[in-house]
TORKOL-4160 file (C-alpha; in steps of 0.2 Angstrom, whole numbers, padded with zeros to 4 digits, m for minus):
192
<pt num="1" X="0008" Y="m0058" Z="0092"/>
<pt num="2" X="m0005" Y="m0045" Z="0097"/>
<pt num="3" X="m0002" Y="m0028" Z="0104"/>
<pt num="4" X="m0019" Y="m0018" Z="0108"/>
<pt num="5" X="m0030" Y="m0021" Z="0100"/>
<pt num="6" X="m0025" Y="m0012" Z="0082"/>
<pt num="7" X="m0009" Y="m0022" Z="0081"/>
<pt num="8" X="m0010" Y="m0042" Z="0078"/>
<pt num="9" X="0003" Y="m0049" Z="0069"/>
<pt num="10" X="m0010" Y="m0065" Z="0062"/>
<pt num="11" X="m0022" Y="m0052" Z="0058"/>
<pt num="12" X="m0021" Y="m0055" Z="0036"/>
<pt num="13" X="m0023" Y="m0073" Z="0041"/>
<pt num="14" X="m0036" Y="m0070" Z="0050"/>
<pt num="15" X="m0047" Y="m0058" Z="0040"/>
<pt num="16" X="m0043" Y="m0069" Z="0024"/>
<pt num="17" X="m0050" Y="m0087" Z="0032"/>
<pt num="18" X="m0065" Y="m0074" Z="0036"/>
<pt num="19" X="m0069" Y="m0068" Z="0021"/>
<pt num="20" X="m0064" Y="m0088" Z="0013"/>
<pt num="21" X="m0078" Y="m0095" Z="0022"/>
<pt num="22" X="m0091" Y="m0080" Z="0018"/>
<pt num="23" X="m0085" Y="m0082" Z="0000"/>
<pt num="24" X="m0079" Y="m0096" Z="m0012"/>
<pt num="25" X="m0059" Y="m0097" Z="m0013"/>
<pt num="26" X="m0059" Y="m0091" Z="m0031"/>
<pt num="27" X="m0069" Y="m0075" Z="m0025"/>
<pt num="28" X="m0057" Y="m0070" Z="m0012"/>
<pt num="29" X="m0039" Y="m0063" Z="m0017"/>
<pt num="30" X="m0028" Y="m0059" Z="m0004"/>
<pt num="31" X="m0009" Y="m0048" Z="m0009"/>
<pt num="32" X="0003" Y="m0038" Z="0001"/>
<pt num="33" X="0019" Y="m0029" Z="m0004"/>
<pt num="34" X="0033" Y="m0038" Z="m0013"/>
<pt num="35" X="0049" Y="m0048" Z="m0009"/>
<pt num="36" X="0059" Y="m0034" Z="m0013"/>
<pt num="37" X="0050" Y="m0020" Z="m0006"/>
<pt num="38" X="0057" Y="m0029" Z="0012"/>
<pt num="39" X="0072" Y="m0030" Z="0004"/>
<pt num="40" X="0075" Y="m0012" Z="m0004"/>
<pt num="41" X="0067" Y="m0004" Z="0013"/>
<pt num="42" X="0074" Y="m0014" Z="0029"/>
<pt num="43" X="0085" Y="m0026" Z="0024"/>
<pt num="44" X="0097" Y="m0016" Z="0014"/>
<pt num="45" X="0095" Y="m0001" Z="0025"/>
<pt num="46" X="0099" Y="m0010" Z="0041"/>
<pt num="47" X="0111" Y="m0020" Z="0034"/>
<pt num="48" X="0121" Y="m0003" Z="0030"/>
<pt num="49" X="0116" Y="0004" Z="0048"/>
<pt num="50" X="0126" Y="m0012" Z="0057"/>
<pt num="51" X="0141" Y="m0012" Z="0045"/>
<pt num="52" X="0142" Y="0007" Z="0048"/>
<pt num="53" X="0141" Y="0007" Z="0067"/>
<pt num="54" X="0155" Y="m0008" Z="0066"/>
<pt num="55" X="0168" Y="m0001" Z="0054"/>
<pt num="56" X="0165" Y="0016" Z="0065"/>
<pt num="57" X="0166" Y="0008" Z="0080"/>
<pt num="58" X="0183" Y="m0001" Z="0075"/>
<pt num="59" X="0190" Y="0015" Z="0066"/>
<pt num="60" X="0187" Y="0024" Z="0084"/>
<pt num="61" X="0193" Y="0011" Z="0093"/>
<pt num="62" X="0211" Y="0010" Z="0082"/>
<pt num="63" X="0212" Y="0030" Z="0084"/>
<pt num="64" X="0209" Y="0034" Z="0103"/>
<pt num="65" X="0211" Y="0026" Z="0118"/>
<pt num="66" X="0200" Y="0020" Z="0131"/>
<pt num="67" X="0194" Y="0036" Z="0140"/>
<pt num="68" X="0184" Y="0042" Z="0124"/>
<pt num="69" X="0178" Y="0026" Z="0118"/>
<pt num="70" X="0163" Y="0021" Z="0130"/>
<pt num="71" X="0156" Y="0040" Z="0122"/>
<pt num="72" X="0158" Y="0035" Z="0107"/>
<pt num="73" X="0150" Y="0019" Z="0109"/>
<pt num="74" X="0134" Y="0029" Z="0117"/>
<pt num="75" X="0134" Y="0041" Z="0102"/>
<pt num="76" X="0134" Y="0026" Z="0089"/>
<pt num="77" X="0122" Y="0019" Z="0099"/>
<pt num="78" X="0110" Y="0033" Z="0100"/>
<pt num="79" X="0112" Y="0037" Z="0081"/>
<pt num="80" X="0108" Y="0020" Z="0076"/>
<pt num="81" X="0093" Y="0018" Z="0087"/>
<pt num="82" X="0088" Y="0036" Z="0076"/>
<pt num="83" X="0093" Y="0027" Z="0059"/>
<pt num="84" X="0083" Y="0011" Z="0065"/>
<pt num="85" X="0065" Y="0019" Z="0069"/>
<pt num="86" X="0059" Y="0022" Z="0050"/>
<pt num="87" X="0068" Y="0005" Z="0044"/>
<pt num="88" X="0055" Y="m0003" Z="0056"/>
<pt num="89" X="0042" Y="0006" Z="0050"/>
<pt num="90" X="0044" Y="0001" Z="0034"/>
<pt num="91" X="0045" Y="m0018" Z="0040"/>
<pt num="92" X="0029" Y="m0014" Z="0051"/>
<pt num="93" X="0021" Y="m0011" Z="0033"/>
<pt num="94" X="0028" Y="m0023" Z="0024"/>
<pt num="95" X="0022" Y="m0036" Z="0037"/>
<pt num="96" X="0005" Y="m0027" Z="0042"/>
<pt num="97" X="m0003" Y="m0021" Z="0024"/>
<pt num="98" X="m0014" Y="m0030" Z="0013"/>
<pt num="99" X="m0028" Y="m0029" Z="0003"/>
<pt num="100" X="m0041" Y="m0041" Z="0001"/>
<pt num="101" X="m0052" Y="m0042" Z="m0013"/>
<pt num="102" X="m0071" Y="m0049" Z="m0013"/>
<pt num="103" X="m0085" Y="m0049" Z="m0025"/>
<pt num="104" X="m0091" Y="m0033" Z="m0017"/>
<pt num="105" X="m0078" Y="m0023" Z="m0011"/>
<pt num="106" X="m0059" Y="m0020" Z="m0009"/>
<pt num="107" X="m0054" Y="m0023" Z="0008"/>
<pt num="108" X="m0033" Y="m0012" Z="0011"/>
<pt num="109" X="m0027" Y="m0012" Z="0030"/>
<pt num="110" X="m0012" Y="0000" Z="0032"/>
<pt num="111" X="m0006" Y="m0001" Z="0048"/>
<pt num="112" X="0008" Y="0015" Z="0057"/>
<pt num="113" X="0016" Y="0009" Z="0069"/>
<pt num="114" X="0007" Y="m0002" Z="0084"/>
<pt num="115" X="m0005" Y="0013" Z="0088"/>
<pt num="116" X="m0013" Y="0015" Z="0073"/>
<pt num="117" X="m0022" Y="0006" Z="0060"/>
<pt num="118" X="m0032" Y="0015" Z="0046"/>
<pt num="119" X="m0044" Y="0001" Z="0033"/>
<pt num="120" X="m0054" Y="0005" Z="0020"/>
<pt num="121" X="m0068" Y="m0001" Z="0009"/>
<pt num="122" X="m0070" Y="0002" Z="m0006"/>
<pt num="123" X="m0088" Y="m0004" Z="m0014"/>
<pt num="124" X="m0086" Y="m0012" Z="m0030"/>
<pt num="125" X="m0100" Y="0000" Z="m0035"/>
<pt num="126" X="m0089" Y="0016" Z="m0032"/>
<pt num="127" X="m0074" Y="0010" Z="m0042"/>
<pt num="128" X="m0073" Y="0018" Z="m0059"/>
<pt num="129" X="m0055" Y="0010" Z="m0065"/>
<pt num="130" X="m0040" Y="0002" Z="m0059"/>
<pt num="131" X="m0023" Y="0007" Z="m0066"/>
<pt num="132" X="m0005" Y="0003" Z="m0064"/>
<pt num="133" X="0007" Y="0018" Z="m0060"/>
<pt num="134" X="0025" Y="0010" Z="m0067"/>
<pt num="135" X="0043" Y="0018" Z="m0062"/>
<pt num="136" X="0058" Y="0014" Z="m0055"/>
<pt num="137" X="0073" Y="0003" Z="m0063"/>
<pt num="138" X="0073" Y="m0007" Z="m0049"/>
<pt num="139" X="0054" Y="m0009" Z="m0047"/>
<pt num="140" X="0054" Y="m0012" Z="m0064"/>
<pt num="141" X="0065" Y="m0025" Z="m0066"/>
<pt num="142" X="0057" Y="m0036" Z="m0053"/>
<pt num="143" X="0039" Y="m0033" Z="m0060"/>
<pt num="144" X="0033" Y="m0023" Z="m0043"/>
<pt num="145" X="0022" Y="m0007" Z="m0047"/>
<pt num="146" X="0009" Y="0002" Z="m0038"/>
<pt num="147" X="m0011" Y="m0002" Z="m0041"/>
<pt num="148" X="m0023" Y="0015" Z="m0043"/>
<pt num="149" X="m0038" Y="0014" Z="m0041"/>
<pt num="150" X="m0051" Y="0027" Z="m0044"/>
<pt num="151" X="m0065" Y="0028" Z="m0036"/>
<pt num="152" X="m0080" Y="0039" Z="m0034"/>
<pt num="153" X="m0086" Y="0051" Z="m0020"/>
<pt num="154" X="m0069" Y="0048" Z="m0011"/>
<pt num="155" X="m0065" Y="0066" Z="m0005"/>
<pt num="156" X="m0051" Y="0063" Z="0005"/>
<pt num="157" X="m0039" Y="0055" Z="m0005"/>
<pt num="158" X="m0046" Y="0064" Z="m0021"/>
<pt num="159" X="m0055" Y="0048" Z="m0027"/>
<pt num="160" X="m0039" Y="0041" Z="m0027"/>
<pt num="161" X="m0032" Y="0023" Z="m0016"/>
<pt num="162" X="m0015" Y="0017" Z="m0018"/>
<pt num="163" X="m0010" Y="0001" Z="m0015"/>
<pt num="164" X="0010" Y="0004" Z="m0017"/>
<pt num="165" X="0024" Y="m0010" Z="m0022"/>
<pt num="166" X="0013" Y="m0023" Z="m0028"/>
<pt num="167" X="0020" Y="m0039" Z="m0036"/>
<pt num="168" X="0015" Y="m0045" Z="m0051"/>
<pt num="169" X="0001" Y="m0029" Z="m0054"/>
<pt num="170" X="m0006" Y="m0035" Z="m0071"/>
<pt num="171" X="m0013" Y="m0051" Z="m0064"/>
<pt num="172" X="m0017" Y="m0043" Z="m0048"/>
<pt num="173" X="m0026" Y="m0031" Z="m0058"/>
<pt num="174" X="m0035" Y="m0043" Z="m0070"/>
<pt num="175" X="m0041" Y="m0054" Z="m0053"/>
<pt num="176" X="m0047" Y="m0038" Z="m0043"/>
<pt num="177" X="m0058" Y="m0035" Z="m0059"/>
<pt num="178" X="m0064" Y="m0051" Z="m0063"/>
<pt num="179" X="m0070" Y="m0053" Z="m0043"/>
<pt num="180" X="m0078" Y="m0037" Z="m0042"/>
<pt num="181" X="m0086" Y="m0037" Z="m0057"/>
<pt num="182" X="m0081" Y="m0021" Z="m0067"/>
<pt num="183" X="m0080" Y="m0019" Z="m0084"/>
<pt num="184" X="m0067" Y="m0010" Z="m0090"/>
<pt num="185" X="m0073" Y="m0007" Z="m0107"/>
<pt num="186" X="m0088" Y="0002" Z="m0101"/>
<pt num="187" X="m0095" Y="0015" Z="m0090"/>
<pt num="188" X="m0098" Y="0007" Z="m0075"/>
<pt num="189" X="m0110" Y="0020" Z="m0068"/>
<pt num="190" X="m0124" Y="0023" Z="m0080"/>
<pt num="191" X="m0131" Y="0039" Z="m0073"/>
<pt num="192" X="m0117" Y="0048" Z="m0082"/>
């Protein structure tokens, strides 16, 4: 589905068969956010949203009789369209971000809402590490962390990209390096 021209629903498709053809298929990685970021953020939240408009919705109903309950069911109505907004912005970002990976460059799309879309590239060249940031029981029980990576000349997100709620981040990490060519070891700029 496509909304403007910032918000299409088959845009990691898209970019990925793209950057496939351009590249071989073992040069191109493609990841998002996990399972149970969708989970943990909308599914859970909205599933508590419903059950509380119902079982409030029946405890007014049982209490007062019909004259007050058509305002009670506009004021449950109202709240829940308030408690729904960020739930679907977290489903708008599990569904919209990616990252994809190519000998050259790191590709992340994060998209706000359907009027906003921020990408950046990162050049291989410019990236000095990739670490995984690890906490949370949940988080860690499931094997979902966040990927930093440190880049050079990067003054507005102080060197820093994160790519937040990344399944499996050790082999993420261990493909991201062996596309773009990093050694980890080692310096990678040999100026310094």
């Amino acid at each position: 589905m496509r909304i403007f021209s910032n918000f299409d629903t088959r845009l990691r498709e898209k970019t990925y068969n793209e950057y496939r053809q351009t590249h071989s298929d073992e040069n191109v990685i493609c990841f998002w956010r996990s399972l149970l970021y969708r989970f943990y953020k909308v599914f859970f939240p909205s599933l508590f949203v419903l059950l509380f408009a119902v079982f409030g919705l029946m405890f007014f109903y049982q209490r007062l009789d019909g004259n007050y309950f058509n305002y009670i069911i506009i004021a449950f109505v109202i709240m829940c369209t308030v408690f729904l907004f960020p739930i679907i912005g977290k489903y708008i970002d599990y569904k919209m971000d990616f990252v994809i990976v190519v000998p050259n460059s790191i590709v992340m799309y994060d998209q706000w809402g359907i009027f906003k879309r921020n990408t950046v590239t990162i050049s291989s060249y410019s990236v000095k590490t990739i670490s995984i940031k690890k906490s949370g029981l949940l988080y860690s029980m499931f094997d979902n962390w966040d990927i930093i990576i440190l880049t050079e000349w990067d003054a507005e997100h102080n060197g820093e990209v994160v790519l937040r709620r990344v399944p499996r981040p050790e082999k993420r990490k261990n493909q991201m390096v062996k596309i773009i060519g990093i050694d980890v070891d080692a310096n990678q700029n040999p100026q310094i």
